[in-house]
C-alpha positions in Angstrom: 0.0 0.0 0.0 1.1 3.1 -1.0 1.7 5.8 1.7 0.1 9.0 0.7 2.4 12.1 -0.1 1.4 14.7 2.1 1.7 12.3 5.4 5.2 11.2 3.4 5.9 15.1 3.7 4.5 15.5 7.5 6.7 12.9 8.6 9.9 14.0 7.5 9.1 17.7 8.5 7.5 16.1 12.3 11.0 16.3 13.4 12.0 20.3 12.3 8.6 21.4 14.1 8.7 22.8 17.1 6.0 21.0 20.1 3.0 22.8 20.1 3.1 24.4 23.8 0.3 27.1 24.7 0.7 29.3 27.8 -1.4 31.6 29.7 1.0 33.7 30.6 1.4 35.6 27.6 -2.0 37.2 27.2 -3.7 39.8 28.8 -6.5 38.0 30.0 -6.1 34.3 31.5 -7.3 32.9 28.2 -5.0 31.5 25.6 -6.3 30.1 22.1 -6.1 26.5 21.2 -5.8 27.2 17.3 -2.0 25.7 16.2 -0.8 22.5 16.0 -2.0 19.3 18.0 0.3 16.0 18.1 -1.7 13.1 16.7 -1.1 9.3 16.0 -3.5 7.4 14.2 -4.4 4.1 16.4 -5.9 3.3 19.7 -3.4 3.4 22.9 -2.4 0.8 25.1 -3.4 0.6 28.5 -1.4 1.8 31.0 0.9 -0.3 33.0 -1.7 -2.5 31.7 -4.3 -2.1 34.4 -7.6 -2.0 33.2 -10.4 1.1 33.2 -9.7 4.6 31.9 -5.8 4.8 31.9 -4.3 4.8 28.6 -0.3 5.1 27.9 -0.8 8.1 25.2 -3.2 9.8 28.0 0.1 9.7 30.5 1.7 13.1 30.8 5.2 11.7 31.1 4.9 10.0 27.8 7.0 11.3 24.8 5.3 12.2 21.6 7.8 13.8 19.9 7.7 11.3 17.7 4.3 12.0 16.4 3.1 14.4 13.4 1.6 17.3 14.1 -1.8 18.6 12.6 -3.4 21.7 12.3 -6.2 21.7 14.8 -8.8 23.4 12.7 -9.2 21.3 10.3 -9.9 17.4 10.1 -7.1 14.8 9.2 -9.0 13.6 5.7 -7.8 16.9 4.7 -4.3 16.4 6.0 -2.8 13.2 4.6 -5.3 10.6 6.3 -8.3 10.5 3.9 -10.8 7.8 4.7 -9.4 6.7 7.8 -11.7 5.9 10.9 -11.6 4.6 14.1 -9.7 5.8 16.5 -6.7 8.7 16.9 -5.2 10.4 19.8 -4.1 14.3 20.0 -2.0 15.9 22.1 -0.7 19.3 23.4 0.8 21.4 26.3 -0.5 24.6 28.2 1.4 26.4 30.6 -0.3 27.2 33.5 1.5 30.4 36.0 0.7 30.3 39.4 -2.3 31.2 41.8 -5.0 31.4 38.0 -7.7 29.6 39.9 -10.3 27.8 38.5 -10.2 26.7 34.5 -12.2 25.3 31.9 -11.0 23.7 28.5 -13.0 24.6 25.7 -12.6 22.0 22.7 -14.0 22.8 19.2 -16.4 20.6 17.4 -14.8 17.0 17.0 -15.5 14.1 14.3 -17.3 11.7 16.2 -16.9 11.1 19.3 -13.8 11.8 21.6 -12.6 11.2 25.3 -10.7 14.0 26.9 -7.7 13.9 29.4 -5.6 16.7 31.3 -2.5 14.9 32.7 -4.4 11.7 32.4 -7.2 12.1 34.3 -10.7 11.9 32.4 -12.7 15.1 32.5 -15.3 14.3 30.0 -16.9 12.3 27.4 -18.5 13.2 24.1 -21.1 10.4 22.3 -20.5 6.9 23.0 -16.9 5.3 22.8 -15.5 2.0 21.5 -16.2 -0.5 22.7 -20.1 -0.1 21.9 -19.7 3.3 19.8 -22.3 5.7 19.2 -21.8 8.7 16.9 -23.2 12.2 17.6 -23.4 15.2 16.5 -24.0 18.9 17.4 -23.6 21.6 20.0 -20.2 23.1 18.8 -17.8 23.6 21.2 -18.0 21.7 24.8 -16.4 22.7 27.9 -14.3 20.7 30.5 -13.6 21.8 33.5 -10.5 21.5 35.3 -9.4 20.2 38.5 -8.0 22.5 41.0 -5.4 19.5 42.0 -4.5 19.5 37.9 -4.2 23.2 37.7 -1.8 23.4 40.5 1.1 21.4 38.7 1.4 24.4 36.5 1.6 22.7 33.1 -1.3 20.3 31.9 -1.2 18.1 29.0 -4.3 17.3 27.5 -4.8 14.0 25.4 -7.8 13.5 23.4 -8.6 9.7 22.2 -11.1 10.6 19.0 -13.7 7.8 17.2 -14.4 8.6 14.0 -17.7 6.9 12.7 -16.8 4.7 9.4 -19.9 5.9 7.5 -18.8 9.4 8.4 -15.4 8.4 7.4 -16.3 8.1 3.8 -17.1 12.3 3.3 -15.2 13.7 6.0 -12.2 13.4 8.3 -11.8 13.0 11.8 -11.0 15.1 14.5 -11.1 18.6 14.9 -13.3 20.6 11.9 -13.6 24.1 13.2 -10.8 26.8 14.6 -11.9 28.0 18.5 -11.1 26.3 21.0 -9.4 28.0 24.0 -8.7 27.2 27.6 -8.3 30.0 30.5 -10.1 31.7 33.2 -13.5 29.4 33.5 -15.7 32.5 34.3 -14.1 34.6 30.9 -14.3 31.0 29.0 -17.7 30.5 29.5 -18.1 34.5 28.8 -16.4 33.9 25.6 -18.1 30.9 24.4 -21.4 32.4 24.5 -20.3 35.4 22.5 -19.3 33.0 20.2 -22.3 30.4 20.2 -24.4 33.9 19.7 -22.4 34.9 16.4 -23.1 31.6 15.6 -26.7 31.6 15.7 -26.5 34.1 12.8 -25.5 31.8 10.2 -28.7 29.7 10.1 -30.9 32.7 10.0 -32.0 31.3 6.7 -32.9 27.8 8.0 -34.7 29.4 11.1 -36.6 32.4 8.6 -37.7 29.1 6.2 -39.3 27.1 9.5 -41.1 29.8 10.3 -42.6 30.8 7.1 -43.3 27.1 6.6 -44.9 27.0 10.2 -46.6 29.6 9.4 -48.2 28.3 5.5 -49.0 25.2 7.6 -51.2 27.5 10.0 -52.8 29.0 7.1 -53.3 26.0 5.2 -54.6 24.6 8.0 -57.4 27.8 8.8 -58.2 27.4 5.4 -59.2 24.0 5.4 -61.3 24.8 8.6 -62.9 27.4 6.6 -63.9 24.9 3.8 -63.4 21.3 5.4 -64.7 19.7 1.3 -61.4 21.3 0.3 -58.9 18.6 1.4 -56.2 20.8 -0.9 -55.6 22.8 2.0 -55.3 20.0 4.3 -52.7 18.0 2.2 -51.0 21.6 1.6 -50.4 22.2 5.6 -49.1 18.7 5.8 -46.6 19.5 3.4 -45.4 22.2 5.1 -45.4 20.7 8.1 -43.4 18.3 7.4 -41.1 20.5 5.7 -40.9 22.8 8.9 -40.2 19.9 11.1 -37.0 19.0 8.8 -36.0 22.9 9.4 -36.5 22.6 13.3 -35.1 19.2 13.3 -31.9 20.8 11.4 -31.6 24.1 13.9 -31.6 21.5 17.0 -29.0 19.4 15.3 -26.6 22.6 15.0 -27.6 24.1 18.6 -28.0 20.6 20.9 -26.5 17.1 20.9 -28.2 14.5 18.9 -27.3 10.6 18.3 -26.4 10.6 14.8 -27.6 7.2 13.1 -31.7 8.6 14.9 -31.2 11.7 13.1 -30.5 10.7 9.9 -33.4 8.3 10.2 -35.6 11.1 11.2 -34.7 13.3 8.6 -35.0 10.8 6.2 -38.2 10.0 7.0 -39.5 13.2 6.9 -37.8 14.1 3.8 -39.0 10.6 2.3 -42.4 9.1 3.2 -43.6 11.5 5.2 -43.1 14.4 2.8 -44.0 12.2 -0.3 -47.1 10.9 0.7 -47.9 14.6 1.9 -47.4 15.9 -1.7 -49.2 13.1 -3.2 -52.0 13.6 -1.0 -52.0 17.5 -2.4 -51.5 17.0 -5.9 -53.8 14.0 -6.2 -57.0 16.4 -4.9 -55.8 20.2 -5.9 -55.2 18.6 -9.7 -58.2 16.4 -9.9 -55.3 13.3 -9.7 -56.1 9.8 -11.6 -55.3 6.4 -9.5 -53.1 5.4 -12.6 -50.4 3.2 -12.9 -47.4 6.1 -11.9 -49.6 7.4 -8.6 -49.7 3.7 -7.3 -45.7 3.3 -7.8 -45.5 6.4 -6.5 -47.1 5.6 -3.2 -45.8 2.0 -3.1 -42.3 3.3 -3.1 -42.9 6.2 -0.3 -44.0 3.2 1.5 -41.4 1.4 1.0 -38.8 4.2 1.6 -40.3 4.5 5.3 -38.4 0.7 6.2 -35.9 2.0 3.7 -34.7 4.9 5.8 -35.1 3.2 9.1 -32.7 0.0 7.8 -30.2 2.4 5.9 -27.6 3.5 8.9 -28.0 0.2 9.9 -28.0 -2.3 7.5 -27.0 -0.7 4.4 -23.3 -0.3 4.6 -22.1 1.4 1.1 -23.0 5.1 1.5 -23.1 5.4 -2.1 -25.9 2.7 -2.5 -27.9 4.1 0.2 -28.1 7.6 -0.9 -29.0 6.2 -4.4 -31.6 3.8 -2.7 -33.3 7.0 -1.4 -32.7 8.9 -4.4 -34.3 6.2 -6.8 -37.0 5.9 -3.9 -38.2 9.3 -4.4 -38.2 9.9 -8.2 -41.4 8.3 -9.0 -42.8 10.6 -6.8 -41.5 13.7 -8.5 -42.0 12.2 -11.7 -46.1 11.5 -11.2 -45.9 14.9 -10.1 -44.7 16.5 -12.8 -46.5 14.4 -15.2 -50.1 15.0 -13.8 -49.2 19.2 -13.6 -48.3 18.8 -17.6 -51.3 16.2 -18.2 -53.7 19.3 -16.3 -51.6 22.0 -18.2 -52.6 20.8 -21.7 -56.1 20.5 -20.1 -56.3 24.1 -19.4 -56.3 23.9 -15.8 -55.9 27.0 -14.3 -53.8 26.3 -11.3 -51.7 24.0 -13.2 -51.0 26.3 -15.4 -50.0 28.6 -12.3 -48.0 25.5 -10.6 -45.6 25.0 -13.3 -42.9 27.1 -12.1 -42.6 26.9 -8.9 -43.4 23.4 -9.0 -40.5 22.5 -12.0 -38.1 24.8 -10.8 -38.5 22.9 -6.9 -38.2 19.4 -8.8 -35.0 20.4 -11.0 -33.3 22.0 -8.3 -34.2 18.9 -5.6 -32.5 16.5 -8.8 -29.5 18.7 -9.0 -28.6 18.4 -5.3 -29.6 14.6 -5.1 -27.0 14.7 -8.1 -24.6 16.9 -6.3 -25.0 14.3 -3.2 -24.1 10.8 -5.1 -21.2 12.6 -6.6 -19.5 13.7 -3.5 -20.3 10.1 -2.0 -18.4 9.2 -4.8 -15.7 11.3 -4.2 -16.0 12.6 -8.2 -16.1 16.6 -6.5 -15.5 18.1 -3.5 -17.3 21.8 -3.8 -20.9 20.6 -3.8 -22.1 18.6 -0.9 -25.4 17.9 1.1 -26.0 21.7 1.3 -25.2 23.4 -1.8 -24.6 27.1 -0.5 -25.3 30.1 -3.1 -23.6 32.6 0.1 -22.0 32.8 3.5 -22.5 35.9 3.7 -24.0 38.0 5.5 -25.5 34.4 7.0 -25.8 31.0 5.0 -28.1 30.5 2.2 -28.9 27.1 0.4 -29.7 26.4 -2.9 -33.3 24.1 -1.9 -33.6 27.3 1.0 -34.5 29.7 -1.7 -36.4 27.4 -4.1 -38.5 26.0 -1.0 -39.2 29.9 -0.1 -40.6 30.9 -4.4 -42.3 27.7 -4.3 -44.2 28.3 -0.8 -45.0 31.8 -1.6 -46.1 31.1 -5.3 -48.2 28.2 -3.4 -49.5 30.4 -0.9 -50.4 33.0 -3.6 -52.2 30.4 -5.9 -54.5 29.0 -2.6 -55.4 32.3 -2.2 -56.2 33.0 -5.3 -58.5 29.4 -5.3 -60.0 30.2 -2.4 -60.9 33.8 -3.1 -62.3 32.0 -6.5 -63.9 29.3 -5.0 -66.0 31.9 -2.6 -67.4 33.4 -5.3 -68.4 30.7 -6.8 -70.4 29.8 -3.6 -72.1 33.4 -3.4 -73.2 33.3 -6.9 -74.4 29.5 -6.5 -76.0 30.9 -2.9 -77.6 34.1 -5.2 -79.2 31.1 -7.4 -80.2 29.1 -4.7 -82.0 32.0 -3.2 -83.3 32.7 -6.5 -84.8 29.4 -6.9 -86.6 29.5 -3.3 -88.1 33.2 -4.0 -89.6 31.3 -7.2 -90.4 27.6 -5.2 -93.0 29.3 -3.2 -94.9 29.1 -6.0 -94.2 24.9 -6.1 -95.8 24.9 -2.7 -98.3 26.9 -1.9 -97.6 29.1 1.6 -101.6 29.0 2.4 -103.9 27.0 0.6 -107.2 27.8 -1.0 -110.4 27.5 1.1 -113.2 25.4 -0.6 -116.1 25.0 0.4 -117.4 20.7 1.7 -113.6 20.2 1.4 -110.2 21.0 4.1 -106.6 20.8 3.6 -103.8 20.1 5.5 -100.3 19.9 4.4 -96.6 19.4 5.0 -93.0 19.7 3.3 -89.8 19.1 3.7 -87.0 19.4 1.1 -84.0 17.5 1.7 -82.2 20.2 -0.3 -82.5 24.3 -0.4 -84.3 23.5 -2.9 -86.5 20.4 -3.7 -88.1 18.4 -6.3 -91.7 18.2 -4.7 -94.8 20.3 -5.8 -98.1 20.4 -5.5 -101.2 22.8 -6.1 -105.0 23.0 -5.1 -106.8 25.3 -8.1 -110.7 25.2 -6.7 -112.8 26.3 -9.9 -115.4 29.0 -8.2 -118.3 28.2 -11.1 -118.9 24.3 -10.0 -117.7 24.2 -7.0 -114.6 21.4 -7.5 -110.9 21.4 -7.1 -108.5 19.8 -9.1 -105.2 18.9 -7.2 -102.1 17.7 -8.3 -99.1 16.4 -6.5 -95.6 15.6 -8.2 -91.9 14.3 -7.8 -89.2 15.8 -10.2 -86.6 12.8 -10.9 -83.3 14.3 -9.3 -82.2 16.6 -6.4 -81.5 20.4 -5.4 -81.4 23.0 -7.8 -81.8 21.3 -11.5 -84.6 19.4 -10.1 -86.7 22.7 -8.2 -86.2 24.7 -11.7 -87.8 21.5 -13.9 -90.5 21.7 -10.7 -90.4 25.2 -11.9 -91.5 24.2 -15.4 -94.4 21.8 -14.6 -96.6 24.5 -12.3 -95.8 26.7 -14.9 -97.2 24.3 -17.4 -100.0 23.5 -14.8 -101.0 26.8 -14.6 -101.1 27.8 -18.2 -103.0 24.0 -18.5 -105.5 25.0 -16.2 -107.2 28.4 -18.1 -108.1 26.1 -20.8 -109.5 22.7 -18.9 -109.4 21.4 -15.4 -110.0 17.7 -16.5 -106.8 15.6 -15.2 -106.8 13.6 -17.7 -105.8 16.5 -20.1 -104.3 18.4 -17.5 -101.3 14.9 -18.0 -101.4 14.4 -21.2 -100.4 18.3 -21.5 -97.8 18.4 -18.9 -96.3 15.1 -20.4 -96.1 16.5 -23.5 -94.1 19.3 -21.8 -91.6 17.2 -20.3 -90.4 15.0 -23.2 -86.4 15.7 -23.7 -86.5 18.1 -20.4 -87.0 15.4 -17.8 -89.2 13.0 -15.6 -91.8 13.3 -13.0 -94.4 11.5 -11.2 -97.5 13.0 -11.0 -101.1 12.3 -9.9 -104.2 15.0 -11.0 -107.2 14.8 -8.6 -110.8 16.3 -9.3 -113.3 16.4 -6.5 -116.3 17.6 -7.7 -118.9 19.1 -4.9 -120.9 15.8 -4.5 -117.6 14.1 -3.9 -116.9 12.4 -7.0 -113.5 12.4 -7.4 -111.5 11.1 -10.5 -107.6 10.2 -9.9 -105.1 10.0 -12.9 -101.7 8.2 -12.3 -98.0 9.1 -13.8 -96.0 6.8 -11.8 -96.5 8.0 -8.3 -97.4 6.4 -5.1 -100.8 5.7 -4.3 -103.2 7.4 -2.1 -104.6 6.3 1.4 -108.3 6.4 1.5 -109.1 6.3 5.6 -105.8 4.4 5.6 -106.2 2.2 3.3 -104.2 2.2 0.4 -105.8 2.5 -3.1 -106.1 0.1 -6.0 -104.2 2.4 -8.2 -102.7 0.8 -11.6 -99.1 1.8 -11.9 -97.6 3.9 -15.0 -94.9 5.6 -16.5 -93.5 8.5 -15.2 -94.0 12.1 -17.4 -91.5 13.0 -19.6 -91.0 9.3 -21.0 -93.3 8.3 -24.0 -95.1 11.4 -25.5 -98.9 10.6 -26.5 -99.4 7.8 -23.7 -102.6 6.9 -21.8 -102.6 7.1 -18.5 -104.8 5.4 -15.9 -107.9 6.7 -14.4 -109.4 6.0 -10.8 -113.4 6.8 -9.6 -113.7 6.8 -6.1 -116.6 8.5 -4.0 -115.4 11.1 -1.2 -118.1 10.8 1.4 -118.4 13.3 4.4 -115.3 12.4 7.3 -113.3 10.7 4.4 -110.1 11.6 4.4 -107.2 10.8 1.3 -103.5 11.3 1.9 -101.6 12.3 -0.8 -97.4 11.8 -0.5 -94.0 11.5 -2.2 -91.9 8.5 -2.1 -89.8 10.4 0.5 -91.9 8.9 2.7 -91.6 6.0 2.2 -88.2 5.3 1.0 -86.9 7.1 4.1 -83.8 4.6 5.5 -82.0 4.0 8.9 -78.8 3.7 9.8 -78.8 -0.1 8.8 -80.7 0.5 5.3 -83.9 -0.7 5.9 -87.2 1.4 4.6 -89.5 3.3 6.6 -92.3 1.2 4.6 -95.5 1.2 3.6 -97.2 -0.8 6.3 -95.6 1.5 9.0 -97.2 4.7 6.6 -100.8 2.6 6.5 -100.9 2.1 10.2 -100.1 5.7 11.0 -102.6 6.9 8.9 -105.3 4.4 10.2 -104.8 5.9 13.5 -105.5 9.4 12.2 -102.1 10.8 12.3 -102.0 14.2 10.8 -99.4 15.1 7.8 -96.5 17.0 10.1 -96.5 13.8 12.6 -96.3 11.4 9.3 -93.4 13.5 8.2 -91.5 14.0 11.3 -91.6 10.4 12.2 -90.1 9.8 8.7 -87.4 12.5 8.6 -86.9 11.0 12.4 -86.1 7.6 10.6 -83.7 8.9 8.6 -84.6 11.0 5.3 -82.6 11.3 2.1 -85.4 12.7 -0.3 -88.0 15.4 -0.3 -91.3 14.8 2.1 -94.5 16.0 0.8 -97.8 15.2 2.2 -101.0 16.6 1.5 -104.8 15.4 3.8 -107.8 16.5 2.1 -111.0 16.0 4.4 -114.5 15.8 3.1 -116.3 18.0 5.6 -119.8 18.3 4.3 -122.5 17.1 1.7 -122.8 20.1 -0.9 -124.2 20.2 -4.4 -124.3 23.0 -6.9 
């Protein structure tokens, strides 16, 4: 194996450097940087004296490291001759410490992975889990150690460090020290120090804390939005997707400002980022673009499935970085592609937020493919510049590449909800003007106070399932015999298509009856009406003032004479054969007679388990002289999907003209 040549040239200049010695005593304030060169030695120690526990022969201050290279301590040892390597390393280095300083802390930069610290071999502190039963971590920056006063007292401390590096971390960065820092001094002025410096620090992710709250924020309003207009599921899968989007942004600030195990939050993130956030956008897409369960959307979700055991297994089982970044990678394309395929599909088709998605939306997906790119190529080790992050400035804070796509795409998102929303409403007001249009004009389907006619009372009752129903009826008494001719109907349908064909037949009913009150040609008119426009059941009554009455049937229910149902013939509905026959009843109405008239909403009113509310039940009610409103509350009790209408006429007296 060939040694590489700048540890070759380290080596042979080890000897000419001088040992890296830092003293307190120079500066005006007890507090002396860390920032030069560290002695290191790639390797675990031996134990010392070989005694078992925490005593190491490299921790021991006596022991001579001369003989070791030294590194720059602000930057790792991948960049400096020992590329790839993992495991464990030791540094070392000297501080002089003058007399009667007090108390002091040790304040260490951040360190790849994890590391166990010494001062004159006596452990002050441990960061992440050591060998043998490693576990990696990250975060927090710097970490301070203090000192013993019995160690400070000696008046020169040598501080070993005995670094893991974890071997998937191993294959895009070095170990050790990655960041300049790290002091030692005064504890009270360290800790002073430090906090000025975490502050400053806080700066640089102003961008990553600015995008979680402004995704916070969209989820919030996505969210209020779907409360508004709970139909809208849009909204709903919108504030997911933000949410979950956020949650990778908070999740990122704690990782930079607090200690985290490393292998749980790459899992966490992945999952977010993955099934969590894939589903989300699925969810969205499939109901804001009217989505098709097609082939693509069920590989799409199949794989976000998948990807959730995917990311969880990944640190673990899936040892070559290279094939798990392109496992995640592969994992999530068919999820972008479905995506970008339904927005063109819906683009060609004129859709207007499609049309308004596009660039936002392909400008997200090209930019997320460039970094995924940018990622497998540094795994690969092809380049170097681009890595997991790819930064557009430092300055005057950090800003990423998927930051300011993320940021366009939320607020063209945000603008283009709006803009639904605000389109949808009126929509609703105009279809809310026509509704109360159509109810103005439905009075006339069912009368507000019926007719007074002499031998003969009325009682009535309706209730549309709708703002507007289907149901009609009208008594028209004729003033020169003495009879009324009723007729009662059912328009085929619901709401407002089926009130405005309603609409059409008391028009037509009306207009029928200045010419003839006969109900036979009072049908045959109104059917001839309907062909092409629609369907309707319909009876015609005429009572005459002896109580002759003559019933014609269109397909509707049968009346209940004292209860009892009667022998009607069935027929077509009108509207369905122009020029049919329809069939005639002759009944005599006799004094305290009463005949129900009623829709099928009635009886085709269901439970909760399906069944009917039946004609039986309606017969026995009626036999016991229930009036129309408890006949249709007991019904719309029972569970009513259709319009109720019933109408009671009572023969009161023997009259003749």
């Amino acid at each position: 194996m060939k040694t590489p040549l700048p540890l070759i040239l380290i080596l042979l200049c080890a000897a000419q450097l001088p040992a890296q010695d830092f003293s307190l005593a120079t500066g005006r304030i007890a507090v002396t940087s860390l920032d030069g060169r560290w002695r290191f030695h790639p390797g675990d120690s031996p134990q010392s004296n070989g005694r078992t526990g925490e005593l190491w022969a490299w921790a021991d201050p006596n022991f001579d490291d001369s003989g070791w290279p030294l590194l720059l301590s602000d930057r790792d040892w991948g960049r400096q001759g020992y590329k790839g390597m993992s495991g464990v390393a030791w540094y070392r280095f000297q501080v002089s410490v003058p007399a009667g300083l007090g108390s002091l802390t040790l304040d260490l930069p951040h360190i790849n992975t994890c590391y166990e610290v010494y001062a004159n071999g006596r452990l002050l502190g441990t960061y992440g889990k050591m060998p043998p039963k490693p576990v990696p971590y990250f975060g927090g920056f710097n970490q301070l150690f203090a000192l013993p006063p019995a160690i400070v007292a000696d008046g020169r401390v040598t501080v070993a460090i005995r670094v893991w590096h974890w071997p998937v971390g191993g294959r895009f960065y070095g170990g050790g020290p990655i960041y300049s820092g790290g002091m030692i001094g005064d504890s009270v002025k360290v800790e002073y120090l430090e906090d000025q410096v975490r502050n400053s620090r806080h700066w640089i992710f102003n961008s990553t804390l600015i995008l979680a709250l402004l995704q916070t924020l969209a989820a919030l309003a996505a969210l209020a939005l779907f409360l508004l207009r709970p139909t809208d599921r849009e909204y709903l899968g919108f504030s997911l997707v933000q949410l979950f989007g956020a949650a990778v942004s908070w999740l990122a600030l704690s990782y930079y400002f607090s200690i985290w195990p490393m292998i749980l939050h790459n899992q966490l993130q992945a999952i977010l980022l993955g099934p969590c956030l894939n589903l989300a956008q699925i969810a969205f897409y499939y109901r804001l673009l009217n989505g098709k369960r097609t082939p693509l959307f069920w590989i799409a979700v199949a794989c976000s499935l998948v990807s959730v055991v995917y990311c969880i297994l990944s640190d673990t089982l899936v040892v070559d970085s290279v094939a798990a970044f392109l496992g995640q990678d592969l994992l999530m394309l068919p999820v972008s592609v479905w995506i970008l395929v339904l927005l063109f599909i819906r683009a060609r088709q004129n859709y207007l937020d499609a049309r308004l998605l596009a660039a936002p939306v392909v400008l997200q997906k090209l930019a997320l493919m460039f970094q995924q790119v940018a990622i497998l190529t540094f795994t690969l080790g092809w380049q170097r510049t681009l890595d997991f992050g790819i930064r557009l400035t430092d300055s005057p804070f950090r800003i990423e590449l998927m930051q300011v796509v993320d940021v366009l795409f939320l607020l063209g998102m945000l603008t283009i909800l709006m803009l639904r929303f605000t389109r949808t409403r009126s929509h609703e007001d105009l279809y809310a003007r026509d509704v109360e249009g159509a109810r103005s004009v439905q009075q006339f389907l069912i009368p507000r106070q019926l007719p007074e006619v002499p031998g003969l009372k009325f009682e009535s009752e309706y209730r549309p399932a709708r703002e507007v129903g289907g149901d009609f009826f009208q008594v028209i008494p004729d003033f020169l015999d003495g009879s009324a001719l009723i007729v009662i109907g059912d328009v085929a349908g619901k709401g407002l298509q089926a009130g405005m064909l309603a609409t059409l037949i008391v028009g037509a009913l009306r207009t029928a009856t200045t010419f003839s009150t006969d109900p036979i040609q009072i049908l045959h008119t109104l059917n001839n009406r309907l062909c092409d426009r629609g369907n309707a059941t319909c009876q015609a009554l005429r009572i005459t003032s002896d109580g002759h009455a003559t019933l014609v049937n269109a397909g509707h229910l049968p009346p209940y004479l004292n209860g009892k149902e009667l022998p009607l013939e069935g027929a077509l509905p009108l509207g369905i054969i122009p020029g049919i026959d329809f069939p005639v009843l002759n009944f005599q109405l006799d004094p305290g007679d009463t005949l129900v008239l009623m829709s099928d909403g009635i009886a085709e009113a269901q439970d909760v388990h399906g069944g009917l509310f039946g004609f039986d039940r309606i017969g026995a009610m009626l036999e016991g002289q229930a009036s129309p409103a408890i006949l249709a509350d007991a019904a719309q009790k029972f569970g009513h999907s259709d319009d109720i209408t019933v109408l009671a006429i009572t023969r009161t007296t023997a009259r003749t003209v």
